[in-house]
MARNU-359599 format. One record per residue (C-alpha): residue in three letters; x, y, z; residue number from 1. Coordinates in pm, 1 decimal. Example, Ala and Ser with C-alpha at 12.3 -4.5 7.8 and 13.67 -1.06 7.14 Angstrom:
<rs>
 residu       c1       c2       c3 num
    ALA   1230.0   -450.0    780.0   1
    SER   1367.0   -106.0    714.0   2
</rs>
This chain:
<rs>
 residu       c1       c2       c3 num
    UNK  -1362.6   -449.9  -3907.8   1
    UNK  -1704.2   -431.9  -3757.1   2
    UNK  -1765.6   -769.5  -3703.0   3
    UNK  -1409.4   -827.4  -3548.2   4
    UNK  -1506.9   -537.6  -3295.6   5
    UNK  -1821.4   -702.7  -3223.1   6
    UNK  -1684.9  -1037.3  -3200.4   7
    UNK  -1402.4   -865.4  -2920.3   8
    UNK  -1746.3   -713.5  -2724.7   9
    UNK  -1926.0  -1071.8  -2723.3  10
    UNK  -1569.5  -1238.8  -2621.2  11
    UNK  -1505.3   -996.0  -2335.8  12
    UNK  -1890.8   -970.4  -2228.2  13
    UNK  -1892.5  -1403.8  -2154.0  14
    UNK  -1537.4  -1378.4  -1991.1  15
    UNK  -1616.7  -1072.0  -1762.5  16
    UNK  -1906.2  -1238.3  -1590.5  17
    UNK  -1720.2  -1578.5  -1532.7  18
    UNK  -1388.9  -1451.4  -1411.4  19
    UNK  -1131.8  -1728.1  -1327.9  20
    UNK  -1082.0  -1817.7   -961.8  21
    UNK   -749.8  -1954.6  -1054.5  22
    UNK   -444.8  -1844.3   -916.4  23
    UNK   -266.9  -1949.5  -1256.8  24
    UNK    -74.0  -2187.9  -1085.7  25
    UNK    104.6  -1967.0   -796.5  26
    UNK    168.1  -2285.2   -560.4  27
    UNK    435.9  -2528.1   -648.7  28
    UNK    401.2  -2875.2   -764.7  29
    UNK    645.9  -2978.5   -489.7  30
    UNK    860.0  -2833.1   -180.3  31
    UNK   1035.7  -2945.2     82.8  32
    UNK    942.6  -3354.5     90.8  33
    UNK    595.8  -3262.7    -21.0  34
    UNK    446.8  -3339.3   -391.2  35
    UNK    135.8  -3211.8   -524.4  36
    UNK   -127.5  -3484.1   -624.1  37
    UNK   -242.8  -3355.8   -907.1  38
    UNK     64.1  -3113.4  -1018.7  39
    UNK    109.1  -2904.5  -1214.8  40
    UNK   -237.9  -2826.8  -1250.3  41
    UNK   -395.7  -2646.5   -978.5  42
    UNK   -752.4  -2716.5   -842.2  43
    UNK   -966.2  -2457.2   -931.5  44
    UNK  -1255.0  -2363.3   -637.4  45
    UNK  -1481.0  -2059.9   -569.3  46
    UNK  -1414.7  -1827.3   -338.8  47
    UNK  -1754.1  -2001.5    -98.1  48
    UNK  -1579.3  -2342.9   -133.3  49
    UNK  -1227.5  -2248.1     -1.0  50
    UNK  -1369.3  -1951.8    247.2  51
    UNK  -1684.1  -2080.9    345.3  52
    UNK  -1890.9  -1798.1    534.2  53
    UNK  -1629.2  -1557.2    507.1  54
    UNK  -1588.8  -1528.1    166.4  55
    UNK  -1796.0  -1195.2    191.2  56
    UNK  -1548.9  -1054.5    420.8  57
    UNK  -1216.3  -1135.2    160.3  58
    UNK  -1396.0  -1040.5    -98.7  59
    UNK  -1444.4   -698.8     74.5  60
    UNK  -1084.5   -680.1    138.2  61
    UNK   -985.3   -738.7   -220.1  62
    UNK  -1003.8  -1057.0   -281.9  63
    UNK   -861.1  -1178.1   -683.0  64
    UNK   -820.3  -1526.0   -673.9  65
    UNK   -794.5  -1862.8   -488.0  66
    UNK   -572.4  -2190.8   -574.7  67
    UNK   -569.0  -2502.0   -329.2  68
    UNK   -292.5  -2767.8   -329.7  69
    UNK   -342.5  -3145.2   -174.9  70
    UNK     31.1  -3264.1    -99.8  71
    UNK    130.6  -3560.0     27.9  72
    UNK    462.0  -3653.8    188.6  73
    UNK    422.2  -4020.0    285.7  74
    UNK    153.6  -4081.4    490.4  75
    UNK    149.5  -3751.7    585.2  76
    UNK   -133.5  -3509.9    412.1  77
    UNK   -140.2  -3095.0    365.7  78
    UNK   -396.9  -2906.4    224.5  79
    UNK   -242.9  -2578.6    111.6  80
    UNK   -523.7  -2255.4     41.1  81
    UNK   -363.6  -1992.8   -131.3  82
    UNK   -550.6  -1636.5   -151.6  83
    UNK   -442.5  -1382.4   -408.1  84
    UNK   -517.8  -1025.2   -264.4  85
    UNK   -547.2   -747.0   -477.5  86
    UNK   -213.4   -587.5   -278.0  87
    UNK    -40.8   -654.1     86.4  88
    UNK   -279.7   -447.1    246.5  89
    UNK   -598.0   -673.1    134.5  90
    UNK   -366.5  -1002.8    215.4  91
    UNK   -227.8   -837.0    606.5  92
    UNK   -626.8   -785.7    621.3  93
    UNK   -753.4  -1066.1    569.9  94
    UNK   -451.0  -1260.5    787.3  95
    UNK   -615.9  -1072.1   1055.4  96
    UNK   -949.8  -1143.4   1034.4  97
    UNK   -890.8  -1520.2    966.0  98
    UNK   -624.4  -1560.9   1278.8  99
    UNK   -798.2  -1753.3   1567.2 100
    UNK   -693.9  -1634.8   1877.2 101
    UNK   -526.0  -1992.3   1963.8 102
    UNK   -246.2  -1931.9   1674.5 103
    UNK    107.3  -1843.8   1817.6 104
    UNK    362.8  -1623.5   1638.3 105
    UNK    527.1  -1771.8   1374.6 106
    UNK    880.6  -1675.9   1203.4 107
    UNK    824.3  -1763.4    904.6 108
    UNK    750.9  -1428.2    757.4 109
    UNK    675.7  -1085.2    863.6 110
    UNK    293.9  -1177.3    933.9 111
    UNK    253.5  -1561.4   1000.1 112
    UNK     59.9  -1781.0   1266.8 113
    UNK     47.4  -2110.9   1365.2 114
    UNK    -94.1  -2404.9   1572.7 115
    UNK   -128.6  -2789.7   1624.1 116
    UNK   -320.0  -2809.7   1279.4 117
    UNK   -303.5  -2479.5   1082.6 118
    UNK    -56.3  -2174.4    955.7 119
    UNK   -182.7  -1869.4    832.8 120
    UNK    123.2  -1672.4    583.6 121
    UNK    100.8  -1370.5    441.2 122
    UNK    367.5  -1319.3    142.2 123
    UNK    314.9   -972.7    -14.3 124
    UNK      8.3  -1013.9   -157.6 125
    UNK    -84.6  -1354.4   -129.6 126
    UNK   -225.9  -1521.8    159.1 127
    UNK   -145.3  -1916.3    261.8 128
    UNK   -397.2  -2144.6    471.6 129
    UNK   -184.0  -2476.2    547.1 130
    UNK   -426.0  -2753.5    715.5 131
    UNK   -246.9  -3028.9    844.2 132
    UNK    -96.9  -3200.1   1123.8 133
    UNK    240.2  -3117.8   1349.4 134
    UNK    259.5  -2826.0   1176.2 135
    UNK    482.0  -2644.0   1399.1 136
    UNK    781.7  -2928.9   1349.2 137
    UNK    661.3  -2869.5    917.8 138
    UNK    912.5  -2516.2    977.9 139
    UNK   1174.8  -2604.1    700.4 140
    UNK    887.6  -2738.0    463.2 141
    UNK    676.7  -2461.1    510.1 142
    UNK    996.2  -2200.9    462.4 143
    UNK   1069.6  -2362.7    128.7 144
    UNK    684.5  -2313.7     21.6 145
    UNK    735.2  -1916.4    106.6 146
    UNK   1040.8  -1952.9    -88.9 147
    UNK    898.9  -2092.6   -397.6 148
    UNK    595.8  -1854.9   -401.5 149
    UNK    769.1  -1543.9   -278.9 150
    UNK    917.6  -1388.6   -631.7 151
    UNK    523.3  -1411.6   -760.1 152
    UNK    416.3  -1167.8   -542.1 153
    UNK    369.4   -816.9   -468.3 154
    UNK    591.1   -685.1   -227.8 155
    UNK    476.1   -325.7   -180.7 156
    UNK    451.1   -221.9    193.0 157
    UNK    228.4   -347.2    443.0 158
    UNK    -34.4    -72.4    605.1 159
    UNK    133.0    107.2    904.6 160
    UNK   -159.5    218.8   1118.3 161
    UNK    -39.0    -37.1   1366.7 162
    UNK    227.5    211.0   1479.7 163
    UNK    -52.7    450.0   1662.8 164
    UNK   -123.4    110.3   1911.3 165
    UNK     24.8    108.1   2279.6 166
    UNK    183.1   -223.6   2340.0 167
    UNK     52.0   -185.5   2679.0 168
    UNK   -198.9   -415.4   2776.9 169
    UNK   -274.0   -581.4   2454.9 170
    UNK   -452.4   -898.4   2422.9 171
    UNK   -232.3  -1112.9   2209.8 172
    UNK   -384.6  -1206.4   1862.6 173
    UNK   -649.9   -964.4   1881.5 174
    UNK   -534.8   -647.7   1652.4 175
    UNK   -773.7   -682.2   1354.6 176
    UNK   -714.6   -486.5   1038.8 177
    UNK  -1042.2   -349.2    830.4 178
    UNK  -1103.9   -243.8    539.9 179
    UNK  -1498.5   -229.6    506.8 180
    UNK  -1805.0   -247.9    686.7 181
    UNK  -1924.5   -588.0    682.8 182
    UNK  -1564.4   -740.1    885.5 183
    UNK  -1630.8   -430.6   1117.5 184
    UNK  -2019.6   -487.4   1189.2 185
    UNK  -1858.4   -818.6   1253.0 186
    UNK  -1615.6   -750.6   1491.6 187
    UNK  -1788.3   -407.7   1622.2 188
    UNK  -2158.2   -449.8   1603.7 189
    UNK  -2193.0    -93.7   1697.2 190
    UNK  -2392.2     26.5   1404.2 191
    UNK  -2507.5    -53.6   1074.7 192
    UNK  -2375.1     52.1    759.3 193
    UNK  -2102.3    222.9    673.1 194
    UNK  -2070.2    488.1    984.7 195
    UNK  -1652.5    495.2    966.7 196
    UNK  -1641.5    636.2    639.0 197
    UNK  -1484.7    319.0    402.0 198
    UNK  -1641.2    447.9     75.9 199
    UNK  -1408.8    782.7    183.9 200
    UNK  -1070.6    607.7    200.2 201
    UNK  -1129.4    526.0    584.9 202
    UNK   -892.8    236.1    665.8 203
    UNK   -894.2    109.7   1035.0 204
    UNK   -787.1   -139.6   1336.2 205
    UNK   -884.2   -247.3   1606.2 206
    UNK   -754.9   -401.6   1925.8 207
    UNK   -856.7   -547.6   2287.6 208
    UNK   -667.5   -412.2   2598.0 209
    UNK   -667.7   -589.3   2939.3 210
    UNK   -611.8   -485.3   3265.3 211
    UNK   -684.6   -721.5   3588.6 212
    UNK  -1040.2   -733.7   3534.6 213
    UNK  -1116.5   -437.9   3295.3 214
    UNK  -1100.7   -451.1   2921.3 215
    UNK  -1139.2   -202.4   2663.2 216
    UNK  -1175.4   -238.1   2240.8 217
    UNK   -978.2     64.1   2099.7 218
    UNK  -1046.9    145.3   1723.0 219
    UNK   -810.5    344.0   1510.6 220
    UNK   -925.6    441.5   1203.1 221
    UNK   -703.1    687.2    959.4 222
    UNK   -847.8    873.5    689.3 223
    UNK   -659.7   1063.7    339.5 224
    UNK   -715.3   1406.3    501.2 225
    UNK   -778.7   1641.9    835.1 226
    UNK  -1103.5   1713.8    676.8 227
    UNK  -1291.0   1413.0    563.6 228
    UNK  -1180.4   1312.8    936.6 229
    UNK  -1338.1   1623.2   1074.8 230
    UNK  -1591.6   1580.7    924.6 231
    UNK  -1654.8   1191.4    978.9 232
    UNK  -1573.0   1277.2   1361.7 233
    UNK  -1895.9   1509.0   1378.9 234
    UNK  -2105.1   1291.4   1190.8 235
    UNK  -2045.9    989.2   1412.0 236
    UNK  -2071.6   1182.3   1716.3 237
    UNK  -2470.8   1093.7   1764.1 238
    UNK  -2383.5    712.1   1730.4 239
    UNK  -2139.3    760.0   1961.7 240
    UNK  -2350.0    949.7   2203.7 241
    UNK  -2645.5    750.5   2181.3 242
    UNK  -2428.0    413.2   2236.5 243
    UNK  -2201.6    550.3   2525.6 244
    UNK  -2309.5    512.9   2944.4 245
    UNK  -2169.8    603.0   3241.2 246
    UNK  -2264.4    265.4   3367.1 247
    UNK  -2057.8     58.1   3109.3 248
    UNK  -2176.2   -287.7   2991.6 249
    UNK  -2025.9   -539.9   2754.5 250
    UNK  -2375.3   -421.3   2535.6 251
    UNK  -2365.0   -115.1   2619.8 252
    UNK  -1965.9     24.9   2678.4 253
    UNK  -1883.5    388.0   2734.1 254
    UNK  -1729.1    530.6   2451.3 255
    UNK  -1401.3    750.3   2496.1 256
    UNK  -1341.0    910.1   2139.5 257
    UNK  -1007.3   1181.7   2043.4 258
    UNK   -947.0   1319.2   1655.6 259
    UNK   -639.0   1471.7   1557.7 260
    UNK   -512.9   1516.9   1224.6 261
    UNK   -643.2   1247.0    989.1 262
    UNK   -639.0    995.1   1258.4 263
    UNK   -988.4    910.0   1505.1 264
    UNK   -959.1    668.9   1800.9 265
    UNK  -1238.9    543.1   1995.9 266
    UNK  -1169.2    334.8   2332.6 267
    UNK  -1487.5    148.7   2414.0 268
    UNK  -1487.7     54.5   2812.3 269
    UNK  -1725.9   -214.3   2933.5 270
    UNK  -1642.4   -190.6   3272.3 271
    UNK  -1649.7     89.5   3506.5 272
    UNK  -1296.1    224.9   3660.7 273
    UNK  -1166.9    495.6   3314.6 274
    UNK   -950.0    235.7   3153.5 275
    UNK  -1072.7    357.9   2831.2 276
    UNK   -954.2    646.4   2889.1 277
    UNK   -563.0    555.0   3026.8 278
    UNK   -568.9    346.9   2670.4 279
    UNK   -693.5    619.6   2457.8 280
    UNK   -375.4    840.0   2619.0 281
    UNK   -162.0    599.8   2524.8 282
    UNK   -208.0    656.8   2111.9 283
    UNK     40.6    760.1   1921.1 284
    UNK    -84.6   1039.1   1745.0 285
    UNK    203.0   1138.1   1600.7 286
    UNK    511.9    914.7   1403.7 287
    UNK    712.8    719.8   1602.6 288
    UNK   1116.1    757.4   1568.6 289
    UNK   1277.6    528.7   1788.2 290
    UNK   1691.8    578.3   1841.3 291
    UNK   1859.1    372.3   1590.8 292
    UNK   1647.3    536.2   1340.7 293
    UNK   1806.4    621.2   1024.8 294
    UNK   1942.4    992.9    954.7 295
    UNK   2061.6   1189.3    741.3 296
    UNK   2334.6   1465.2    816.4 297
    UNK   2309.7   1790.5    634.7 298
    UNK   2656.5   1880.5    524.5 299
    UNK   2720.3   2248.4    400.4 300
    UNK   3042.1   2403.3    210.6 301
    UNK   3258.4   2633.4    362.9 302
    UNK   3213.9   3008.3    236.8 303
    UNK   3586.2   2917.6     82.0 304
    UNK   3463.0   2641.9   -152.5 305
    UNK   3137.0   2889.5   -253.7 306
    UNK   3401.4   3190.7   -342.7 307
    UNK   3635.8   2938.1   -535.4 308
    UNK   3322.0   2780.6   -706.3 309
    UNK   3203.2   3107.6   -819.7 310
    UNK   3533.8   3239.9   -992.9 311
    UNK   3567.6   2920.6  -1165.6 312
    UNK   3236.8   2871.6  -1266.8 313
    UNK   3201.7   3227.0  -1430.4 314
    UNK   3551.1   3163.0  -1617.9 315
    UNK   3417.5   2834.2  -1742.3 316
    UNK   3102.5   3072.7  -1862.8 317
    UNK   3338.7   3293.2  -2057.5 318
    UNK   3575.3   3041.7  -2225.1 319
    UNK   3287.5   2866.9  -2345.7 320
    UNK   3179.6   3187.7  -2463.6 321
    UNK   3489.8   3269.4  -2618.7 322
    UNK   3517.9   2947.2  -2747.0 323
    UNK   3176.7   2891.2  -2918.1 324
    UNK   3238.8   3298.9  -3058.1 325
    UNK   3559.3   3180.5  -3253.8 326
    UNK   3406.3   2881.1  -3370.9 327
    UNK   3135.7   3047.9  -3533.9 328
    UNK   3304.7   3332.9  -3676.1 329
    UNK   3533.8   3027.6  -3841.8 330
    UNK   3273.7   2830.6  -3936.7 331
    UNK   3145.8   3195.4  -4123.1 332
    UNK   3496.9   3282.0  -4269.1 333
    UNK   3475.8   2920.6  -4412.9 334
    UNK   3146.1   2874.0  -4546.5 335
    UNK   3208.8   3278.4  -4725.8 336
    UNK   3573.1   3144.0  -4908.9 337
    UNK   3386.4   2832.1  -5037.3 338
    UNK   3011.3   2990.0  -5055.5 339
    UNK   3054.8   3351.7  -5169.9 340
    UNK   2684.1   3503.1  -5166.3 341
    UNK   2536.2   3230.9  -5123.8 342
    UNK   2483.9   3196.0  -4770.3 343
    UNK   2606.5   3535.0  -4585.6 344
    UNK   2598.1   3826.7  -4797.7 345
    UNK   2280.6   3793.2  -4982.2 346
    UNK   2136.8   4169.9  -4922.5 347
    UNK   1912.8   4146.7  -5215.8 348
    UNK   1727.2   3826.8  -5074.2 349
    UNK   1651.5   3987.3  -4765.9 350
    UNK   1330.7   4160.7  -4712.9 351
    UNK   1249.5   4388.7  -4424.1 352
    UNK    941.0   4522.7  -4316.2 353
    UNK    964.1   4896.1  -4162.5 354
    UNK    740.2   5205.4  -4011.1 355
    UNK    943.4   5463.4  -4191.5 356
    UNK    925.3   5656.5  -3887.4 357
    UNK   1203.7   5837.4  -4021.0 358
    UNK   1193.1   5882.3  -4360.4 359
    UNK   1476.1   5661.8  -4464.4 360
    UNK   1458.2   5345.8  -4574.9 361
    UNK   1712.9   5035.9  -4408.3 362
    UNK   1990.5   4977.7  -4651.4 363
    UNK   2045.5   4542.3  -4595.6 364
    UNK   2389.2   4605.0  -4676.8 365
    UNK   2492.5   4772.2  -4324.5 366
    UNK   2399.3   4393.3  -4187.7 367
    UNK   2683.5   4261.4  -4333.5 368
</rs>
C-alpha cells in the first residue's frame, strides 16, 4: 500500500509541473466549408507561442488552456486560437484587453469583434482568435464554429460592472475589463503594484470619454464589501493626491475620485475645462431598472379565504387526530386478543424508579 501511495505522489509531482496546454480537443475538425488539416488532433502550443507578449496578461486573467486549428476551405486559409478561461469573467477579460480599437461589433455572440483579417469571440468561457482573410463575409462559417463549440463551455454570467458606465461620450472599443495589476499598469500606468486592491477581490473597468477636444479615462473598480472599499479608498488617496493637478496633462491628469458602497470611480482629466467631473456624475451608483423590466406582483388572500382556511385546517387537525386515536386503540385491542401479557399488560416487567416522597410506593398496575 505504501509503495502504491508513493508511486501516486511521484505520478502527480511530474504531471503538476508540466500541465497540458491542450484544450482536449474543444475546436472541431470541420465547420461550415472549412476542414481541419490535421483533425482530429489538435496542435498543442504554449501559452508564449499562441499569445506572444501578452501571455502574462491571460494568464493573470485565468488563463487554463490554449488549442489552435489550421483550416482550409479551398484556397482559402484560417487559423483558429482558441483560449480556455478559467470562467466567462477571465474569457470577457481577456476579449477586452486583446480587442484593437479598429474591430467593429460583431453579432455573432454576446461579446464578438471583427475586421478585414481577424474576429475576436467570446463563448462562455472560451475565447476564439480567427486570423484570416474577408472575414466579415466568413458570418455563416464562423456562426457554425460558435455552434459546434458552444455546449463545451461554461455559460455562467458575464461580470456586470459595465452597468455603472454612462453611454455618454464613450470612445467606441475602449471599455477594458481587469482583473489584476499587470493589464492595469498596462493600460493605467499610474502606479506600481497592486494599489486597487486585486489580491482583495477588487475587480475593475475602465473606459475613455470624449468630448470636442477634452477626454477623460474613468475607472470603476467594485469590491466584495463597503469596507474593504473604504478602506482601499483611504489608502489610495496619497497616490491619488500626489498624481492629480490643477493644470491637467496627458502625464500628469487631474484626478476626480467618488466611493459609495462597494463601488470607487476615478475620472482622470487631461485637459483643463471639469469634464472629469460631468463624467464622474454620470455613474451609476446604484442598479439600473429600465421599464420593461421584469416584476413580480404580490398577490394577497382576502380575509374570507384566511377565516375559511383556518376552520378547515383545524378540522383536518382533529380528524387526523381522531383518526390516528382509533387506530391505535385498535391496533391495542388487537395485539391484547392475540398477545395477552405479552405486550400491554406486563406490570411485573416494568420497573420504576421513585423519591418516595410520600411514603407509598407506585402500584404498575394503575398504568394499565
Amino acid at each position: 500500500m505504501r509503495r502504491i501511495l508513493l508511486g501516486c505522489l511521484a505520478v502527480l509531482l511530474f504531471v503538476i509541473p508540466c500541465r497540458s496546454v491542450s484544450a482536449d480537443g474543444v475546436l472541431p475538425s470541420a465547420f461550415g466549408g472549412w476542414t481541419a488539416a490535421q483533425a482530429p488532433t489538435p496542435q498543442n502550443i504554449t501559452l508564449q507561442q499562441a499569445a506572444g507578449s501578452n501571455a502574462g496578461i491571460l494568464d493573470e486573467y485565468g488563463f487554463v488552456a490554449v488549442e489552435r486549428g489550421n483550416y482550409s476551405h479551398g484556397n482559402n486559409k484560417l487559423t483558429v486560437t482558441l483560449y480556455r478561461m478559467v470562467d466567462p469573467t477571465a474569457a470577457y477579460g481577456a476579449f477586452t484587453y486583446l480587442r484593437p480599437a479598429n474591430m467593429s461589433e460583431s453579432k455573432l455572440t454576446t461579446y464578438s469583434a471583427e475586421s478585414q483579417d481577424r474576429a475576436l469571440i467570446v463563448s462562455g468561457n472560451f475565447l476564439l482568435d480567427v486570423n484570416g482573410e474577408r472575414i466579415p463575409a466568413l458570418s455563416d462559417d464562423l456562426t457554425a464554429l460558435v455552434t459546434a463549440i458552444t455546449p463545451k463551455a461554461d455559460h455562467r454570467p458575464f461580470p456586470s460592472i459595465s452597468d455603472h458606465f454612462p453611454t455618454e461620450g464613450l470612445v467606441p472599443n475602449s471599455e477594458r475589463y481587469v482583473l489584476g495589476p499587470l493589464a492595469l499598469q498596462k493600460l493605467l500606468p499610474i502606479a506600481d503594484g497592486d494599489w486597487l486592491g486585486f489580491h482583495q477581490g477588487a475587480e475593475a473597468m475602465l473606459a475613455r470619454y470624449r468630448k470636442g477636444n477634452q477626454e477623460v479615462t474613468l475607472l470603476v473598480s467594485e469590491y466584495p464589501t463597503q469596507q474593504i472599499a473604504a478602506a482601499r479608498y483611504d489608502k489610495m488617496a496619497p497616490i491619488l493626491a500626489g498624481l492629480s493637478t490643477e493644470r491637467p496633462t496627458t502625464s500628469h491628469p487631474k484626478v476626480y475620485s467618488r466611493r459609495e458602497a462597494g463601488l470607487i470611480v476615478l475620472a482622470f482629466d487631461s485637459r483643463p475645462g471639469g469634464y472629469g467631473d460631468e463624467v464622474l456624475s454620470q455613474v451609476a451608483f446604484g442598479h439600473n431598472v429600465v421599464w420593461n423590466e421584469p416584476k413580480f406582483t404580490a398577490t394577497e388572500p382576502s380575509m374570507n379565504v384566511y377565516i375559511i382556511g383556518a376552520f378547515v385546517g383545524t378540522g383536518a387537525i382533529c380528524l387526523i387526530a381522531i383518526v390516528s386515536g382509533l387506530g391505535f386503540a385498535l391496533v391495542r385491542i388487537l395485539v391484547k386478543y392475540f398477545f395477552p401479557g405479552k405486550v400491554f399488560d406486563r406490570p411485573r416487567n416494568i420497573e420504576i424508579i421513585q423519591l418516595d416522597l410520600n411514603g407509598r410506593s407506585v402500584n404498575t398496575k394503575d398504568f394499565y
